[in-house]
C-alpha positions as CSV (number, residue, x, y, z in Angstrom):
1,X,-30.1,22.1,-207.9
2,X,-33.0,22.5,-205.8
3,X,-34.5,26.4,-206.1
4,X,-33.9,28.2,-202.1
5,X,-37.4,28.9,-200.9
6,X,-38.5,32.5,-201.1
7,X,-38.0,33.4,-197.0
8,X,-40.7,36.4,-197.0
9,X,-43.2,33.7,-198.3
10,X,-42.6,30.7,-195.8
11,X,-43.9,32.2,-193.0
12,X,-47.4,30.5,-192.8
13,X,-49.6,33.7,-192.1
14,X,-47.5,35.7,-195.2
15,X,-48.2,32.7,-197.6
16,X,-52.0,32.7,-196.3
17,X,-52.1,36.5,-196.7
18,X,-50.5,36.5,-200.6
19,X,-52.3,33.3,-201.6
20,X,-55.9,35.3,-200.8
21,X,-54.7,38.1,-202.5
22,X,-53.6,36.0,-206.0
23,X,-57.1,34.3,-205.9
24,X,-59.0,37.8,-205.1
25,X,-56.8,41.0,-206.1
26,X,-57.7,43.1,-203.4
27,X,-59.0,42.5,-199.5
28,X,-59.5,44.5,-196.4
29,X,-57.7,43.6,-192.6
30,X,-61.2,42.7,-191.4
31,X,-61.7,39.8,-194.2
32,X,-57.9,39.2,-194.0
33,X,-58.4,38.9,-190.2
34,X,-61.3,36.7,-190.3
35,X,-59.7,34.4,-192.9
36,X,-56.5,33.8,-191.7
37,X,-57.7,34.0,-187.5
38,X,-54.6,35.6,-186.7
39,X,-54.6,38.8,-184.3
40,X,-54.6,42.6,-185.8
41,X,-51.3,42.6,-184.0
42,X,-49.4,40.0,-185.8
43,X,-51.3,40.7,-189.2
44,X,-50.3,44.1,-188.8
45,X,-46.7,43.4,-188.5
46,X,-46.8,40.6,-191.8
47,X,-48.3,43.2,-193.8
48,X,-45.1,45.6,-192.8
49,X,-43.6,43.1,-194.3
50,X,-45.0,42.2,-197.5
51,X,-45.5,45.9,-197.8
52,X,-41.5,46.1,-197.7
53,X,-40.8,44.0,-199.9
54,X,-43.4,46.1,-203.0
55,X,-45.8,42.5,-202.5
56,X,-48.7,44.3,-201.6
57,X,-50.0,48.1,-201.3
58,X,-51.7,49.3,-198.2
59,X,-54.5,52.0,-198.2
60,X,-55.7,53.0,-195.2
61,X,-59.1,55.7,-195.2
62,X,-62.2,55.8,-193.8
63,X,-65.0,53.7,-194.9
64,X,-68.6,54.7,-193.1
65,X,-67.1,57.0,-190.8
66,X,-65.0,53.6,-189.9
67,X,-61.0,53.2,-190.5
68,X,-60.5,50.8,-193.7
69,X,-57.2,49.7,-194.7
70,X,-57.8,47.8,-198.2
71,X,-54.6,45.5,-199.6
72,X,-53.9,45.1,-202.8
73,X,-51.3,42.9,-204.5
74,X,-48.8,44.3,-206.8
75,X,-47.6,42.3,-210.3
76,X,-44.1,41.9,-207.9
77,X,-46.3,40.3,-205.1
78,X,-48.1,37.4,-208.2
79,X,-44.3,37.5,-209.8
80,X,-42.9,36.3,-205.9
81,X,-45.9,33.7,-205.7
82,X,-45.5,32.6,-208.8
83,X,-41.4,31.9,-208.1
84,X,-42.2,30.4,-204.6
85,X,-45.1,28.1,-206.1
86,X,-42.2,27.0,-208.6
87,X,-39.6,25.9,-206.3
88,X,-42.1,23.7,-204.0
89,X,-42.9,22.1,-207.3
90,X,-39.2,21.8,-207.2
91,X,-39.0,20.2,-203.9
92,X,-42.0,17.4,-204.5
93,X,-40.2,16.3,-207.9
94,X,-36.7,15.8,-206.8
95,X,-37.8,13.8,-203.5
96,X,-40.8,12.0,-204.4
């Protein structure tokens, strides 16, 4: 039986968002922004998300008198990758 796809994760900007944060650890919204090219608005929201679900941790302070929100992924965020990674490997076997 083929695994059911991890719905927090297919969503094309989320999956972006967690597949930076696998590869790097941490990120800010700037670089998240400037990666993904997706507006602060609908990042903002995704985040909410991930957030919700203990994926990633949000810190939001001031970096040179400038707002800074950093991300971070937690080991449930690299443990929901890892699951979502295995059932697309899932999918490619059984149909092709």
């Amino acid at each position: 039986m083929i695994k059911r796809l991890n719905p927090i994760l297919h969503s094309e900007l989320r999956l972006a968002i967690i597949s930076y944060l696998v590869a790097n650890g941490t990120s800010d919204f700037s670089e998240v922004k400037e990666i993904t090219k997706a507006t602060s608005g609908n990042i903002s929201i995704q985040l909410k998300k991930l957030e919700k679900e203990k994926y990633i941790i949000i810190n939001k302070g001031f970096f040179n008198n400038y707002q800074h929100t950093s991300i971070e992924i937690t080991n449930t965020g690299i443990d929901a990758f890892e699951e979502y990674v295995k059932a697309i490997k899932q999918y490619v076997k059984y149909f092709f």
